[in-house]
Steps between C-alpha positions, in 0.01 A plus 500: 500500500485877474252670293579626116320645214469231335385271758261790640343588157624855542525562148166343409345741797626839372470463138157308418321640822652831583581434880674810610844345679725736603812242560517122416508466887105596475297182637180458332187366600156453386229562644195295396117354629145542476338826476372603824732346697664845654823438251495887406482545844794338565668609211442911598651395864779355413618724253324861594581769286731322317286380234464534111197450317493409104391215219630169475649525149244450220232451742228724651568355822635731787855414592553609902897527570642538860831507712578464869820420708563252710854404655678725279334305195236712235209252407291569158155441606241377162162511561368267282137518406242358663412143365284152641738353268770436311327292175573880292058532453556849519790778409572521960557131505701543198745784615499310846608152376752615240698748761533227719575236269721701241608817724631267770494728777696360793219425703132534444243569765161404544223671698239325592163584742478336852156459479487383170803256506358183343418724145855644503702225532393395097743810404769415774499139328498626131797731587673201689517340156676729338757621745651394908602801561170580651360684860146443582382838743160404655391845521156642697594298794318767728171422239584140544491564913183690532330231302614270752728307205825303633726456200825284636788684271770211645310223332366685163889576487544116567261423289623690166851492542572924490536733784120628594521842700160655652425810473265843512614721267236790643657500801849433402540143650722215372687775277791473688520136473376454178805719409771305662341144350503644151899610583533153577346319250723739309842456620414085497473475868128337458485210285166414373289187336222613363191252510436367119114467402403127437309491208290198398706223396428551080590860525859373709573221229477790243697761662772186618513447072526860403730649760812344369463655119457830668777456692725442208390835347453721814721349739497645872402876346196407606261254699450189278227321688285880479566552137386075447191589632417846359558341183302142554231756588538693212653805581545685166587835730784395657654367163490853450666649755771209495550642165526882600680493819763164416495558161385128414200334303442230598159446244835452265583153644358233339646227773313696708199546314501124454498411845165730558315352239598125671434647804140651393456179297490274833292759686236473167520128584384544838228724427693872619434773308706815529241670742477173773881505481521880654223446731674223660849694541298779620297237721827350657636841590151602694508147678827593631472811615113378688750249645736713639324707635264279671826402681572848608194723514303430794147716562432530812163668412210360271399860435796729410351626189172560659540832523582564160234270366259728664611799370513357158125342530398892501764659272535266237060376519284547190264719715772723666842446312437752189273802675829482777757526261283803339436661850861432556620690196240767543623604852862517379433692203295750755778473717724600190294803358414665835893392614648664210341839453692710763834351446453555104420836578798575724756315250328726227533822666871365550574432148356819380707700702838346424320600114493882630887411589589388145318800347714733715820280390419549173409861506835546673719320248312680215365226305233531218142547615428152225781273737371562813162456368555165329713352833330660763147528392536208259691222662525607856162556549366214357777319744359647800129428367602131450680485874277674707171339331695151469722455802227528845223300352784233382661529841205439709304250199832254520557496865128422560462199189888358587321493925237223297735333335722476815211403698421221243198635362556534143476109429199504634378741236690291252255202608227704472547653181612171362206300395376840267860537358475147416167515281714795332754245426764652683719465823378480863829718586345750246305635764810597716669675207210745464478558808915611520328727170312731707797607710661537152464339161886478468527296785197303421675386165855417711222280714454294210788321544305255785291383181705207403301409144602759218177501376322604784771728631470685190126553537546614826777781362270606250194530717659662874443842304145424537541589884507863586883616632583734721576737225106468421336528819544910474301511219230260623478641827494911405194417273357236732519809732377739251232350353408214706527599829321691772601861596809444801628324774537096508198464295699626262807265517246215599305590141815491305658208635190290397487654183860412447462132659173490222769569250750248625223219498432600141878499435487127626207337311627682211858355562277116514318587163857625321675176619269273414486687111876471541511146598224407198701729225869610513581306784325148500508255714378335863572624851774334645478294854721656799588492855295787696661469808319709808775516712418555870440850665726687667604801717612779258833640486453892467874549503512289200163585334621897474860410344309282237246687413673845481848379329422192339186663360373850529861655432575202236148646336566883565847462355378329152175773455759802539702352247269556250318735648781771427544495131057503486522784667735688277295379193135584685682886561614501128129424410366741686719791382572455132239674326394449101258781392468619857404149584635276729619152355377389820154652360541391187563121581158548741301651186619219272397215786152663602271325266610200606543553886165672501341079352686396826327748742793729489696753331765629308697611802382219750677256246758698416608525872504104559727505214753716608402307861668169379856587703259493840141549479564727826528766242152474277282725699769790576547456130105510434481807709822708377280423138180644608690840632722541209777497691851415422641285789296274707353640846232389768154664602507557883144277514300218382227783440702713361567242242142381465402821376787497240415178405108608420620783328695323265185264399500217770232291645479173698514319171847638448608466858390104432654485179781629624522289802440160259769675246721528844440138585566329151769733277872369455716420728764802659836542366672323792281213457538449115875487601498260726256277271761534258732382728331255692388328162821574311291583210380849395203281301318443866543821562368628187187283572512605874433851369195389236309270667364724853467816219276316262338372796499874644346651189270276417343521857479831502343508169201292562425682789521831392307428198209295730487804743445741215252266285326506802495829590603487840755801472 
């Protein structure tokens, strides 16, 4: 039987989840498993550059589009979010289940790790529920090999009744084939039987009594036996999405409703609650998968996670695991600050002189003195300030965290972080989210997303800002150097970089004090339980690490921060310029905030400048100096001690360095990252208390120092 619309689900595909098909001869296929599992991997090699990147609709959770040709055919690759499951605990498992239940793509497959097989197969036998039309692809076979772990594919195929295809996506093996088995499961040239779950013989009886009345409302638009047992095991989220995508409640049913209450009636008599009835469908689908792949999965060494177990005794130990990570982060924010001067310098000097190009344009056209002013000294330069301060500390900051992560490092600081983000009442994963926030806080919010309670994913949103960015380690570091610091040379980097790292494990206990005032106030509630999974170690892919981390973040980042960078800089020009009584307003908006920036440890113009800073802090200190020289466009000294001695001359002392520093640390968030909390969130409330909660706590630590330091007469 050839394939239609409406036999394919075409219609369902392109209207409720925005699948980009080009023809109705498009083939679609999903692309699911468990995180880890090298399923981007395989997604980015079968599809290359051919890839789109947005939301799943209504949901915060990234929606990764694809296309590739094979045998004159396009496929529409999915790659659905990483999930253990399918039992919809969390917004991924959500997205995952309902695409391949409701989007009915025409074949879905699932990735799952060679050396991990036995924990997989629960999601290959959860998806095997819903649909047939399913390809197992045993990836990290060359993992698998140098672990010394047979896996026989023949009889795991034999065993669950779908095609099984090995492969290692890394290295481009299996693609081929696991190509031509997806045409074929296509086209109906493989047949397949997927093995059903046995549940205990209670749970059976119920779903043998419920299936039919589903049946008679659903019919074949769905799996009846699935739906039974979703709903014996009480389900409520799938009623919903039966509702949304077939446009069908079935709470509305009171033959239905009827049978449930019989059917929870008996279990009552037999002593079940609710709870013992999902931990035995859950138990039954474990036992299954241990049993398959006991069949299949043969070690032929004791001690292939040695290794690994070694390095994780050190890296992940209450004696070693934290003053690592910190050594870890130190050396790549040295390697960051010492990495990043020269290039910033050179992409300055090139920005400034395509600036002496626009000033001759505009000479030559004879515009007004006031238009080239406002765009070139206004919003051009505060462009080029942004990029050239932003983009080489971004560019060599991302490359070096995404190496961790690609390493498999960063769980590991997830485990070790987690036992103090749980006294805080927040999330283990927490600790990964901040750490995405010191590349950039923008980024650190979109990281949110692997926080699967809403509670404690909002907590985390609020509090990333709490983590110096990259748009705040210029600040930090210049007066770290200034006042902090010894005279030149390494020492001088070395200094700073410790002083910054001081800052960053200030930024963290005061991110564990915030959340846990979060989680006992607006916010309430207990940490959730979740799966930390420390996946094994592995070689690095540079290749892949560069493309990552420069498109998928530092460009993603740039891009957002020159958005509103550009209109700041037109208003921060217009400040500078218009004058009321010979008086800047810029000057006039410092006077008026003075009194109270001076109980902080500042002053007028030291607040005034992280105020016109909130596009990208990147701009506060050119802004801070272009304030002290009364000038009317924002320029740089040609030295630190060059702007020491401004500095000092304009009233500063190490208490206002410090002050400033603490201000630096804990103010609101950027412009780019209050957008994307409004966006991430879809609420501007959580943005609005995004911006109040790190500049209360901002102000109020700077005011209790200040006024200690002075009481006590130490300045």
């Amino acid at each position: 039987m050839g394939l239609t619309s409406q036999s394919t689900g075409i219609g369902a595909l392109k209207e409720m989840f925005e699948i980009e098909l080009e023809s109705f001869d498009d083939i679609v296929i999903a692309l699911a498993g468990n995180p880890n599992t090298g399923k981007s991997t395989l997604f980015n090699s079968l599809t290359g550059l051919k890839q789109h990147t947005g939301n799943w609709p209504g949901k915060t959770v990234t929606n990764a589009q694809g296309k590739y040709i094979h045998n004159d055919r396009q496929y529409i690759l999915v790659d659905l979010p990483g999930t253990y499951s399918l039992l919809a605990h969390s917004v991924e498992e959500e997205v995952a289940r309902d695409f391949i239940c409701f989007g009915k793509p025409h074949a879905t497959v699932v990735v799952t790790d060679g050396t991990s097989l036995e924990r997989n197969l629960n999601l290959v036998l959860q998806i095997m529920e819903i649909t047939d039309k399913v390809i197992v692809c045993v990836n990290l076979m060359d993992e698998a090999r140098r672990k010394n772990i047979d896996i026989d594919l023949k009889y795991l195929e034999k065993l669950l009744g779908v095609p099984v295809v090995g492969s290692a996506a890394r290295n481009g093996q299996g693609l081929e084939e696991l190509k031509d088995v997806i045409e074929k499961l296509v086209s109906g040239e493989i047949e397949t039987k997927p093995k059903k779950v046995e549940y205990d013989s209670v749970i059976e009886k119920a779903v043998g009594k419920l299936k039919p009345y589903v049946y008679q409302l659903l019919g074949n638009k769905i799996n009846n036996r699935w739906v039974s047992l979703r709903l014996i095991d009480g389900d409520t989220k799938l009623l919903e999405s039966i509702k949304d995508y077939m446009d069908f409640d079935l709470s509305k049913y009171q033959l239905l409703g009827d049978k449930l209450k019989s059917i929870y009636t008996d279990f009552q008599r037999k002593n079940m609650k609710l709870e013992d009835i999902k931990d035995s469908i859950v138990s039954s689908i474990v036992r299954t998968g241990e049993d398959i792949s006991r069949k299949v999965v043969t070690f032929n060494s004791k001690n292939h996670n040695d290794l690994d177990r070694k390095i994780d005794s050190i890296l992940t130990s209450k004696r070693f695991g934290i003053p690592i990570m910190i050594s870890l982060l130190g050396i790549i924010f040295w390697i960051t600050i010492e990495g990043a001067n020269l290039p910033s310098e050179i992409l300055a000097k090139g920005l400034f002189w395509i600036e002496g190009k626009l000033t001759d344009l505009f000479i030559s056209i004879k515009a007004p003195v006031w238009l080239h002013d406002a765009l070139v000294l206004g919003v051009y330069r505060t462009l080029a300030w942004v990029v050239s301060v932003m983009l080489p500390p971004m560019a060599i900051f991302f490359p070096l965290f995404t190496l961790l992560e690609d390493l498999g490092y960063l769980p590991r600081v997830a485990f070790n972080l987690d036992y103090y983000f749980k006294k805080a009442c927040a999330h283990g994963k927490q600790a990964l989210t901040m750490c995405m926030g010191f590349g950039c806080n923008a980024a650190g919010v979109v990281s949110c997303r692997i926080i699967d309670s809403p509670r404690e994913r909002l907590i985390a949103t609020i509090t990333n800002n709490f983590v110096p960015c990259n748009g705040r380690f210029p600040i930090l570091i210049s007066l770290a150097g200034i006042f902090f610091a010894g005279s030149s040379g390494v020492f001088r980097s070395l200094a700073a970089s410790l002083t910054v790292l001081a800052a960053i494990v200030l930024g963290v206990v005061i991110t564990l004090i915030i959340s846990k005032l979060l989680s006992k106030t607006i916010l309430k509630g207990l940490p959730s339980s979740f799966t930390l999974e420390l996946p094994p170690y592995r070689k690095p892919q540079f290749g892949r690490i560069i493309v990552r981390s420069i498109f998928d973040r530092t460009l993603f980042v740039l891009g957002r921060a020159v958005m509103v960078a550009a209109p700041a800089g037109l208003i921060i020009w217009t400040m500078a310029n218009i004058r009321i009584n010979n008086i800047t307003l810029l000057s006039h908006s410092a006077q008026f905030l003075d009194p109270f920036a001076r109980l902080l440890g500042l002053d007028g113009y030291i607040l005034m400048a992280f105020i016109l800073g909130l596009p990208a802090n990147e701009i506060v200190i050119p802004i801070i100096i272009m304030s002290y020289m009364s000038k009317g466009a924002m320029l740089e000294l040609d030295s630190l001690t060059e702007m020491k001695g401004l500095l000092i001359d304009n009233g500063w002392t190490w208490l206002t360095a410090v002050c400033t520093m603490l201000f630096t640390l804990n103010h609101w968030p950027c412009g780019t990252t209050l957008l994307t909390i409004r966006k991430e969130t879809q609420s501007w409330k959580w943005a609005w208390i995004s911006f109040v909660v790190p500049t209360i706590t901002g102000i109020i630590v700077c005011f209790i120092l200040a006024q200690s330091v002075r009481l006590l007469a130490l300045v």
